[in-house]
TIRO-902474 format. One record per atom (N, C-alpha, C): residue in one letter; z, y, x. Coordinates in steps of 0.001 Angstrom, whole numbers. Layout:
! residues N
["A"; [Z; Y; X]]
...
//
This chain:
! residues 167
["X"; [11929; 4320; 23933]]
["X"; [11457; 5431; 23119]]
["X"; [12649; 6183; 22553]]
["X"; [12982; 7637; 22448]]
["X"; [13631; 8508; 22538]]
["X"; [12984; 9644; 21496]]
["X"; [13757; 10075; 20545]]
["X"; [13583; 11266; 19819]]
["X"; [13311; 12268; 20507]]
["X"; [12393; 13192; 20621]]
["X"; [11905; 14322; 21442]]
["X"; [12200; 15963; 20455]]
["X"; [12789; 16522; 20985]]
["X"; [12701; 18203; 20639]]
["X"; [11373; 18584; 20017]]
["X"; [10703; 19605; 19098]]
["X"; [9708; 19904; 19243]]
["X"; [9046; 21004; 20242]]
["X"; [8487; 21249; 20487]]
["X"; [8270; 23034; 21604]]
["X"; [8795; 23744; 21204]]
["X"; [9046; 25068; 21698]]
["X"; [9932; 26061; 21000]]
["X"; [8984; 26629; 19986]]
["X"; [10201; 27695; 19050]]
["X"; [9507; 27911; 17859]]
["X"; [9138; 26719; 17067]]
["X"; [8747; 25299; 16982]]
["X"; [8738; 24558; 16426]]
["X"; [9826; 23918; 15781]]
["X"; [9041; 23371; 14488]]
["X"; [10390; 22757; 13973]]
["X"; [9781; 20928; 13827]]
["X"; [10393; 19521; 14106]]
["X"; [10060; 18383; 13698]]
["X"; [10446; 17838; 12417]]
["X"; [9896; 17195; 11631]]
["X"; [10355; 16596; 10457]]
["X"; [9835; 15088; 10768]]
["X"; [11015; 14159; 10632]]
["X"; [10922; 12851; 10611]]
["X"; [10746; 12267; 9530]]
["X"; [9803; 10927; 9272]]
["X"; [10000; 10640; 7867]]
["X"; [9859; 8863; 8068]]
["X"; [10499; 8033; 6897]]
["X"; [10224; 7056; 6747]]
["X"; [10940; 6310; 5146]]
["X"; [9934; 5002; 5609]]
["X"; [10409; 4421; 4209]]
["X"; [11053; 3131; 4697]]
["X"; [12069; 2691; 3535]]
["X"; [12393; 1565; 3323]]
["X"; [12144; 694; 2020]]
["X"; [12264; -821; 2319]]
["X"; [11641; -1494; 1400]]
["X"; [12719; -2380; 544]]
["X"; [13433; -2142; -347]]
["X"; [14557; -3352; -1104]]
["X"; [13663; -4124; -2232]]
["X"; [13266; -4919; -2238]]
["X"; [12921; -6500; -3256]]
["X"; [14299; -6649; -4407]]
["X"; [15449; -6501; -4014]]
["X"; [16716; -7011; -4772]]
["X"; [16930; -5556; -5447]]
["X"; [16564; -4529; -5385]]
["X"; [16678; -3071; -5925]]
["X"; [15399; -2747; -6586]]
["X"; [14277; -3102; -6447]]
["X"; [12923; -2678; -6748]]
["X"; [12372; -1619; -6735]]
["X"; [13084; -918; -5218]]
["X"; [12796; 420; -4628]]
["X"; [12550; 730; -3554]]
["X"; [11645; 1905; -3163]]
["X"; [11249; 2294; -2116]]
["X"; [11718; 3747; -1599]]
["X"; [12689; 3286; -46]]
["X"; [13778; 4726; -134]]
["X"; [13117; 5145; 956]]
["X"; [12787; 6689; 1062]]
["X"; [12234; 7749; 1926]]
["X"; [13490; 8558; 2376]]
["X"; [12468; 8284; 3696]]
["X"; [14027; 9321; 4279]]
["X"; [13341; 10393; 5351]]
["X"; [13785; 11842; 5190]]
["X"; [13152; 12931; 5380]]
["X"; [14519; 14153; 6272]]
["X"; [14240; 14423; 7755]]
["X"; [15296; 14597; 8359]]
["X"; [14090; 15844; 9344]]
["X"; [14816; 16560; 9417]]
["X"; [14178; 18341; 9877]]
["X"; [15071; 18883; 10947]]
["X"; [14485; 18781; 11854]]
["X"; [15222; 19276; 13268]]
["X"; [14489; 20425; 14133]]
["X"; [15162; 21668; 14487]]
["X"; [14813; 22525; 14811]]
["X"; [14182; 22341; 16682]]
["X"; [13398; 23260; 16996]]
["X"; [13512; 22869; 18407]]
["X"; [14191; 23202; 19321]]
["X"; [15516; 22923; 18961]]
["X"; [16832; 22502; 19971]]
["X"; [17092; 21220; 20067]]
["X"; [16706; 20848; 18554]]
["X"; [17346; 19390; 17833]]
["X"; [18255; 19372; 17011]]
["X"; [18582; 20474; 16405]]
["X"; [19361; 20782; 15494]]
["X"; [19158; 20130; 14507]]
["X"; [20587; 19809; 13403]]
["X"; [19762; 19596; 12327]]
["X"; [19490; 20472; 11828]]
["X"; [18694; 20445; 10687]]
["X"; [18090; 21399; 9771]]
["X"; [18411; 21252; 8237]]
["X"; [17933; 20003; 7925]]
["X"; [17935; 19368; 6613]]
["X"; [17460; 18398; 6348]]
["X"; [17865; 17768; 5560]]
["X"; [17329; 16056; 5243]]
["X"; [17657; 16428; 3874]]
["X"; [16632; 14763; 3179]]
["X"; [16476; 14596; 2351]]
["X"; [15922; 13031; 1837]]
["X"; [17003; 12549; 1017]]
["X"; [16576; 11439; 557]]
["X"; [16005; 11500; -1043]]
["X"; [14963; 10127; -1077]]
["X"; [14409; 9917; -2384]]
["X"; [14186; 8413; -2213]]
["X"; [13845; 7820; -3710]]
["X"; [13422; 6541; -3883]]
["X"; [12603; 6479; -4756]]
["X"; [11669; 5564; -5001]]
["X"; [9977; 5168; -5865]]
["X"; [10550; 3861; -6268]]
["X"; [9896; 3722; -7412]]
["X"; [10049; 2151; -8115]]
["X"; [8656; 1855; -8735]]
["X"; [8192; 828; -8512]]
["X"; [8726; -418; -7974]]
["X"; [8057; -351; -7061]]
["X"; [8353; -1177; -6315]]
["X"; [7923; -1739; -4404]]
["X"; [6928; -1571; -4675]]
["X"; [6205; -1001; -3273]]
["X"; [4435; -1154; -2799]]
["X"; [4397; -1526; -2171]]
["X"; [3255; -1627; -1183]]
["X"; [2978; -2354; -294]]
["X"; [3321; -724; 1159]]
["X"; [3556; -1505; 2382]]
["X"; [4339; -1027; 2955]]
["X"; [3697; 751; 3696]]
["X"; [1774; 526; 3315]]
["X"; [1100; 1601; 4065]]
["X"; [1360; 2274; 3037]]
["X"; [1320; 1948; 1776]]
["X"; [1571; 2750; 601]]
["X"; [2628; 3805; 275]]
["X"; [3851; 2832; 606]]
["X"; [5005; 3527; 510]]
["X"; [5144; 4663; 1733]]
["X"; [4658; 4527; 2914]]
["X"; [5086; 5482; 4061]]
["X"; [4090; 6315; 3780]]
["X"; [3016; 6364; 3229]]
["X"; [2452; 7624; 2945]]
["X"; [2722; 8565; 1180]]
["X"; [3213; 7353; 914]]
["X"; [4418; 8349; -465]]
["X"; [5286; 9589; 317]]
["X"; [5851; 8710; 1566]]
["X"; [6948; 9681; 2585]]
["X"; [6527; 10408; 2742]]
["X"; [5598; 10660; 3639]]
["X"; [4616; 11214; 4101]]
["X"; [4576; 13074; 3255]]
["X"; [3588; 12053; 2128]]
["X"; [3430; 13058; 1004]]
["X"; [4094; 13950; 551]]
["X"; [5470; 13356; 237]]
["X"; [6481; 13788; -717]]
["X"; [7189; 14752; 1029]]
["X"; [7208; 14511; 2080]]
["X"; [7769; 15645; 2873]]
["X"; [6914; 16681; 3051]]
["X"; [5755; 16438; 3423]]
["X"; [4674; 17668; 3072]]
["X"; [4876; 18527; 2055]]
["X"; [4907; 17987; 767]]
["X"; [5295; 18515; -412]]
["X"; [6771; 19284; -415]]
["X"; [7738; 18715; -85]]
["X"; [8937; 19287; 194]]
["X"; [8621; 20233; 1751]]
["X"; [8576; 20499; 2264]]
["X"; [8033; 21392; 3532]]
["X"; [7097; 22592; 2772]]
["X"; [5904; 22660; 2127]]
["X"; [5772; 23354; 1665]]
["X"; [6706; 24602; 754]]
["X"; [7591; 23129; -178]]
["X"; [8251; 24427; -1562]]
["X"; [9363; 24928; -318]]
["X"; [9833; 24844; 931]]
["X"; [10856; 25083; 1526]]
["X"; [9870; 26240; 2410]]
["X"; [9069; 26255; 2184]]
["X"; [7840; 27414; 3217]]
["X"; [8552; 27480; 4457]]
["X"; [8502; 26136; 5292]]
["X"; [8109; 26298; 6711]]
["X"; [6792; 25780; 7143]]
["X"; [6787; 26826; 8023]]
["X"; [5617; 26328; 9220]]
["X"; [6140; 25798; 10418]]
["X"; [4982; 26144; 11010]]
["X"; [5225; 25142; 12413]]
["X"; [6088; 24001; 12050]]
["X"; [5368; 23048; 11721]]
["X"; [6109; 21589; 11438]]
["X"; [5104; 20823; 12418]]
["X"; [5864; 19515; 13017]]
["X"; [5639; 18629; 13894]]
["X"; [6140; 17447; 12559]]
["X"; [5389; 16465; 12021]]
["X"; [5738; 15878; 11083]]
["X"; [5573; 14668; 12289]]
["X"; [6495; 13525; 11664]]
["X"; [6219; 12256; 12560]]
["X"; [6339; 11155; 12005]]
["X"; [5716; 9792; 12181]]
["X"; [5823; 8738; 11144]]
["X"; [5365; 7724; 11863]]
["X"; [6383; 6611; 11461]]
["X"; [6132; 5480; 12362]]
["X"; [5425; 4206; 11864]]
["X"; [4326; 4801; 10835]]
["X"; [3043; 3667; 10584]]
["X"; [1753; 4299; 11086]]
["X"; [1746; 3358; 11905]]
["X"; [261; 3818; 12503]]
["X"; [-1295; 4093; 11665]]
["X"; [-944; 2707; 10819]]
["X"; [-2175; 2669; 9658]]
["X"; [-2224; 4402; 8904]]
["X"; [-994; 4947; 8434]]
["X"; [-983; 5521; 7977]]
["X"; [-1638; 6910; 9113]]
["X"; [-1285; 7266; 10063]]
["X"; [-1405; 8547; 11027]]
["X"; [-2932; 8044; 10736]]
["X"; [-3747; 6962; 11297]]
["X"; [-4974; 6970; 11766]]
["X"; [-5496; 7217; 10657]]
["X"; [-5196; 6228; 9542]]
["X"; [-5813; 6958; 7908]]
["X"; [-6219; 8370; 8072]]
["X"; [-4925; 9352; 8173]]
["X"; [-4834; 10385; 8054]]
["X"; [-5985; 11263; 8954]]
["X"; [-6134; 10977; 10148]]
["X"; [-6953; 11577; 11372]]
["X"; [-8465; 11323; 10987]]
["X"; [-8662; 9890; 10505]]
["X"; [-9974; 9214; 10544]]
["X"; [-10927; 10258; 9123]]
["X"; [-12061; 10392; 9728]]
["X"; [-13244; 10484; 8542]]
["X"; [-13220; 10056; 7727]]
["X"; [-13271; 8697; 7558]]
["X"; [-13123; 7714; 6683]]
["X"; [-12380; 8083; 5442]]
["X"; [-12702; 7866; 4218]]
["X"; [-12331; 8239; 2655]]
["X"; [-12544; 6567; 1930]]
["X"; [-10872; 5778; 1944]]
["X"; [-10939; 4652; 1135]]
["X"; [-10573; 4545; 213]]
["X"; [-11218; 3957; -1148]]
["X"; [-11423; 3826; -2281]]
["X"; [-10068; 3301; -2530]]
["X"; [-8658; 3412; -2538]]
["X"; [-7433; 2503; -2676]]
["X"; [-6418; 3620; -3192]]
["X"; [-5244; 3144; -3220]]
["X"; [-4189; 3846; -3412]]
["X"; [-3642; 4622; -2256]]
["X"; [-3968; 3686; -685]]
["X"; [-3293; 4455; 576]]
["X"; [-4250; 5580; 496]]
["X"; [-5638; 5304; 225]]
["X"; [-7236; 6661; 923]]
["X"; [-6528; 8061; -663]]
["X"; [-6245; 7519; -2011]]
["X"; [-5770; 8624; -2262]]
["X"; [-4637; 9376; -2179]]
["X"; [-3342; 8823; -1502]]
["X"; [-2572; 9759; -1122]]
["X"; [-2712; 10240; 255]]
["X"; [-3851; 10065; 935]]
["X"; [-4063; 10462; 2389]]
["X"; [-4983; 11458; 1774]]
["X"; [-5533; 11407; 803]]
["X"; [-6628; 12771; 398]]
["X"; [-5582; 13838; -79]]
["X"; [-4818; 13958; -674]]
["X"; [-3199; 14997; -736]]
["X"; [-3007; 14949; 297]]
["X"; [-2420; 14322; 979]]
["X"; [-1978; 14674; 2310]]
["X"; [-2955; 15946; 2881]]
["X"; [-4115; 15334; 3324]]
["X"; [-4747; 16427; 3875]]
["X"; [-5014; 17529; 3024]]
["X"; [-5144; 18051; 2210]]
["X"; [-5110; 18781; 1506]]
["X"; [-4597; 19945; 1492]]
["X"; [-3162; 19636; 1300]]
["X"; [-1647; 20097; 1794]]
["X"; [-1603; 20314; 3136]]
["X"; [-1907; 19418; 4120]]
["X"; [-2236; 19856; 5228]]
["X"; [-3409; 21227; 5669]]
["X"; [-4513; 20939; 4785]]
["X"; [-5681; 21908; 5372]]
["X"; [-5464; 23532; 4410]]
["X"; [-4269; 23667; 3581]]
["X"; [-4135; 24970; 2703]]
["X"; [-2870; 25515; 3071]]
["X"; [-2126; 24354; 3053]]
["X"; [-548; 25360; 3129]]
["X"; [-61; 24945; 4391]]
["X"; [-472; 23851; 5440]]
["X"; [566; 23534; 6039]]
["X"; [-622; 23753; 7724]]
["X"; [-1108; 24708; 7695]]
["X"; [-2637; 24862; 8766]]
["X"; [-2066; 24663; 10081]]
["X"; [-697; 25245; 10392]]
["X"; [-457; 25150; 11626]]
["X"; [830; 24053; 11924]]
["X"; [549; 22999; 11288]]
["X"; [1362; 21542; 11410]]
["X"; [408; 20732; 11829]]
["X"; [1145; 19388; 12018]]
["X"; [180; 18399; 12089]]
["X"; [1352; 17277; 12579]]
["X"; [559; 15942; 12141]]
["X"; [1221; 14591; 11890]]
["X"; [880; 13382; 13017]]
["X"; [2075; 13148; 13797]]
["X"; [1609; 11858; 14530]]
["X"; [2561; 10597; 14490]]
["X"; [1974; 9701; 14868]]
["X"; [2737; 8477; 15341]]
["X"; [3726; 7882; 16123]]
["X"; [4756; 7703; 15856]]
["X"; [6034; 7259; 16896]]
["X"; [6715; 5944; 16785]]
["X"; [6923; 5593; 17531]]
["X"; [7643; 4438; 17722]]
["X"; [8990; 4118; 16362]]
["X"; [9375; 3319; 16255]]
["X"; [10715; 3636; 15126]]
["X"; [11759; 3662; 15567]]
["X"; [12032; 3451; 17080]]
["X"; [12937; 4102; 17837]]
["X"; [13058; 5382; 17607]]
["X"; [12480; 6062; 18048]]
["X"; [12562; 7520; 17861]]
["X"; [12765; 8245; 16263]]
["X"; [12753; 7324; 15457]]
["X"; [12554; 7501; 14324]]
["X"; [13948; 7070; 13289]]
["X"; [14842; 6706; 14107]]
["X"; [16336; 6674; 13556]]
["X"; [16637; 7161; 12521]]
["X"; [16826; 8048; 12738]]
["X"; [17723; 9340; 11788]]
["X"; [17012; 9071; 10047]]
["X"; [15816; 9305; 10019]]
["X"; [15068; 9272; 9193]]
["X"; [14511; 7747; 8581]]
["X"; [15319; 6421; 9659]]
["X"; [14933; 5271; 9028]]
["X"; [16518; 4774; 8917]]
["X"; [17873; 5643; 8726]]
["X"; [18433; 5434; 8487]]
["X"; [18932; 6322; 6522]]
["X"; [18530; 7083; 6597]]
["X"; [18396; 8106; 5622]]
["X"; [17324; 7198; 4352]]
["X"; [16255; 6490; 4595]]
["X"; [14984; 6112; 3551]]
["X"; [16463; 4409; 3379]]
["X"; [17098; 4188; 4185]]
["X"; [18141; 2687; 4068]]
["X"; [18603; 3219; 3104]]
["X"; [19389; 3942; 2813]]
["X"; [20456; 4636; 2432]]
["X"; [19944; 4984; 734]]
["X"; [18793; 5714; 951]]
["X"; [17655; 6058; -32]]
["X"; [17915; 5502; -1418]]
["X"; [17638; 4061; -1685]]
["X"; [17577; 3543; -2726]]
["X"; [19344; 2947; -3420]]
["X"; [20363; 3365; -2692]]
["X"; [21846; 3203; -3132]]
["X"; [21733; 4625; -3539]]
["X"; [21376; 5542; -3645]]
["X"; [21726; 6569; -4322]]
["X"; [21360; 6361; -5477]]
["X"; [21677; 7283; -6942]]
["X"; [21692; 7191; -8294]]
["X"; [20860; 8104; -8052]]
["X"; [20419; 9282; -7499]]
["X"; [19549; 10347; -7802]]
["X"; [18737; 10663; -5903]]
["X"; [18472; 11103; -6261]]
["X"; [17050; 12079; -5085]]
["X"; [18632; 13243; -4503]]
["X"; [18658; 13519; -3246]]
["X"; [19527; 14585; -2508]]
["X"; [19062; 14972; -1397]]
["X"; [19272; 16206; -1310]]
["X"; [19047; 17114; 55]]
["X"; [20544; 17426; 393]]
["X"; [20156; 17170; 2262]]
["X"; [21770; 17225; 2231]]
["X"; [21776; 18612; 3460]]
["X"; [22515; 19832; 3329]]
["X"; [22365; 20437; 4033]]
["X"; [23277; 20765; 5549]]
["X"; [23872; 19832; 5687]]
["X"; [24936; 19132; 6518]]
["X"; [24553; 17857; 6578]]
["X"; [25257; 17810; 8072]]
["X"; [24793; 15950; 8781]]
["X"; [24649; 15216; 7738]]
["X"; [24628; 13983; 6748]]
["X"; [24266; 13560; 6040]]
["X"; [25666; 12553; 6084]]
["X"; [26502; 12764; 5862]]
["X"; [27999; 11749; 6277]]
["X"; [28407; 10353; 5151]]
["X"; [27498; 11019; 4117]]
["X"; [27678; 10292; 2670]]
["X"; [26867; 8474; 3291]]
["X"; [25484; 8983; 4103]]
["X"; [25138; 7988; 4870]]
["X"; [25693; 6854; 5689]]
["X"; [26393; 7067; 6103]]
["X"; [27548; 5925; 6831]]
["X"; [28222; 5664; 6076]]
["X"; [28705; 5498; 4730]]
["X"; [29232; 4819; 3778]]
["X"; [28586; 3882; 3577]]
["X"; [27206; 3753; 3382]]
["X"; [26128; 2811; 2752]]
["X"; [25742; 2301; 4002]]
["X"; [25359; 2672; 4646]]
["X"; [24704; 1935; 6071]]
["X"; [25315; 1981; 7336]]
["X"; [26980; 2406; 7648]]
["X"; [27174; 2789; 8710]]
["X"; [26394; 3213; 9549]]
["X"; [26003; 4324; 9416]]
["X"; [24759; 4483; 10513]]
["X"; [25604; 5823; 11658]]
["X"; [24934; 5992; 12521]]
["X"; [25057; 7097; 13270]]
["X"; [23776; 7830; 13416]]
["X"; [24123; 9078; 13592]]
["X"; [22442; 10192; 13763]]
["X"; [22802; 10461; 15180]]
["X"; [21130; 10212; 15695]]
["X"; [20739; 10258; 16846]]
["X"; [20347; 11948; 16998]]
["X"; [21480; 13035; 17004]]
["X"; [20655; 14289; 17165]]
["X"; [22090; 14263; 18481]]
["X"; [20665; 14409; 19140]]
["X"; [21443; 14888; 20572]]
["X"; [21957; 16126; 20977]]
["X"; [21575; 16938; 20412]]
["X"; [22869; 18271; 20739]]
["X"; [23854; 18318; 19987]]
["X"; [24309; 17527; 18846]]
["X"; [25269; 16968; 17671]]
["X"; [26214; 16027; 18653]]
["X"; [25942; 15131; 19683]]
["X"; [26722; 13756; 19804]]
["X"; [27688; 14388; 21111]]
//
């Protein structure tokens, strides 16, 4: 499994969470690639204290929708690598919990501001960039958007970004 371009004119936003027990935080990581594969913009944040894991990826979820909106793009290809969470999202179904009410925002946001997006499921292969960014997440002191490769990232996690017209 391989990070994919979006169609042209499209733009993808990757998202994911991570989980620290020894930090008592939950780091989101939010990475926007044009359809070349450019970057675009990322953005890290962290939640306290730990949830449970469908919980936290639809915090991600949320909170990039939400950030995608105040940044007014369209055409977003959002992507997320909990399944529970995508099918939540797709399904009829309205559950009485903490995941069924941030999937009711979600759509929301989805069905007013964000009409010509939409959210699917990927492997966490493909999902690098953005599950290296939510690692990284909870060593920060504050919430950052980074508008350049994210370099501060490989300090904390040695990581490398998988944007293929970048490497």
């Amino acid at each position: 499994m391989a990070w994919t371009k979006p169609s042209s004119g499209r733009y993808k936003c990757n998202i994911d969470a991570s989980f620290s027990s020894s930090l008592n935080k939950v780091g989101i990581g939010i990475c926007i690639r044009d359809d070349q594969g450019r970057f675009v913009i990322a953005r890290t944040e962290w939640l306290t204290p730990i949830m449970e894991v469908e919980v936290g990826e639809a915090m991600g979820l949320l909170h990039a929708l939400k950030w995608v909106e105040e940044l007014q793009i369209s055409d977003m290809d959002f992507e997320v690598d909990c399944k529970r969470v995508v099918d939540s999202l797709h399904s009829n179904k309205n559950h009485a919990s903490d995941l069924g009410a941030i999937i009711i925002d979600c759509r929301r946001i989805l069905a007013t501001s964000l009409t010509n997006s939409h959210v699917k499921f990927i492997r966490r292969q493909a999902n690098e960039a953005a599950h290296r960014l939510a690692k990284a997440a909870p060593l920060l002191a504050s919430f950052h958007n980074f508008i350049d490769i994210p370099t501060l990232c490989l300090v904390f996690v040695r990581c490398s970004f998988d944007f293929p017209s970048l490497v």
